[in-house]
C-alpha positions in Angstrom: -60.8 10.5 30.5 -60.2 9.2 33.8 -56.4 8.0 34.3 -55.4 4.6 34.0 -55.3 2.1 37.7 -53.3 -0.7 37.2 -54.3 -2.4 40.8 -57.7 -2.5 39.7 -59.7 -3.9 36.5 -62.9 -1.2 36.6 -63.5 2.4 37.8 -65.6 0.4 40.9 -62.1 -1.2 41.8 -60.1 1.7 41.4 -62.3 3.5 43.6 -62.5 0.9 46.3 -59.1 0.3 45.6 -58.4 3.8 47.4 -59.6 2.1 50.4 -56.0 0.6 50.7 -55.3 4.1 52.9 -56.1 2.5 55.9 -53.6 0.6 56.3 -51.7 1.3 59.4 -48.1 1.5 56.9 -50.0 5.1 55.5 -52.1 5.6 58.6 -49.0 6.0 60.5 -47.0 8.3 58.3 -49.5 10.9 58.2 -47.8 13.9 59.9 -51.2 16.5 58.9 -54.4 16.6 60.9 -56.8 14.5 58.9 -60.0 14.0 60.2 -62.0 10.5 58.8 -65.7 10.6 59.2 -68.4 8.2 58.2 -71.6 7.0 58.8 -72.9 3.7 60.4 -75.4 3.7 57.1 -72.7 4.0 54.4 -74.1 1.7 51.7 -71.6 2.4 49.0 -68.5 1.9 51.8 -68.7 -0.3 54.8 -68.2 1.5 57.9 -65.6 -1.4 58.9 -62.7 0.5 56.8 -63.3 3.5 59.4 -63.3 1.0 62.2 -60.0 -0.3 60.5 -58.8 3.2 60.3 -59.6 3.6 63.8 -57.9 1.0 65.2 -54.9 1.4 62.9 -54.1 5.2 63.6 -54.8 4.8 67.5 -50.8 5.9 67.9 -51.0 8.4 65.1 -52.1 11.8 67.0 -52.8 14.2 63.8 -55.7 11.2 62.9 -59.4 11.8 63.9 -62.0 9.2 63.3 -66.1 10.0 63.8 -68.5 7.3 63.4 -71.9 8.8 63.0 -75.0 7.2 63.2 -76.6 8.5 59.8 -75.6 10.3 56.5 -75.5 7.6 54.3 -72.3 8.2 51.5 -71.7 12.1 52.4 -74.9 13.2 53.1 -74.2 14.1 56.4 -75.1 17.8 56.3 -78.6 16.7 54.8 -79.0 14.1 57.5 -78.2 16.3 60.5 -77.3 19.7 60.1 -77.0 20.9 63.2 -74.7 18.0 64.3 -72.5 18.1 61.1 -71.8 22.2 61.7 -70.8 20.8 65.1 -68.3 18.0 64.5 -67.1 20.6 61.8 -66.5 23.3 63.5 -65.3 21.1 66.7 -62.8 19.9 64.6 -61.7 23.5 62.9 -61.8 24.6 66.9 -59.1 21.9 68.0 -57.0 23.1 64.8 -56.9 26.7 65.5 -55.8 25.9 69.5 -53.3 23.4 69.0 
């Protein structure tokens, strides 16, 4: 049993309801590297909440935003490999140095 939302009347609204992390109040507070990627053909979630994200964790230094142009709802490493290794390990690589 999946617990109890009280923002939201269905398991599709608590879900989405997640969504409410973008907000610059929680974008701002985050004090981890975090690394938000999506793609441009997202048909479950609109790639506007990452260009929300974007715009709201500009300040936020430990925040990383990557729009890519395919991968649908996290199919990225079926979609393009090569390219999702990349970002990943790009991303492990500025970790480890900083």
């Amino acid at each position: 049993m999946l617990p109890a939302c009280p923002d939201a009347p269905n398991l599709v609204g608590a879900f989405l309801g997640g969504l409410r992390c973008t907000q610059p109040s929680v974008l701002g507070r985050i004090a981890v590297p975090v690394a938000l990627v999506h793609a441009s053909d997202d048909m479950l979630v609109p790639v506007a909440h990452l260009r929300s994200a974007r715009k709201a964790s500009e300040a936020n230094p430990h925040v990383a935003t990557r729009e890519l142009p395919a991968g649908g709802h996290a199919a990225f490493g079926v979609m393009d490999p090569a390219g999702t290794l990349g970002l990943l390990a790009a991303w492990f690589g500025t970790l480890r140095a900083g």
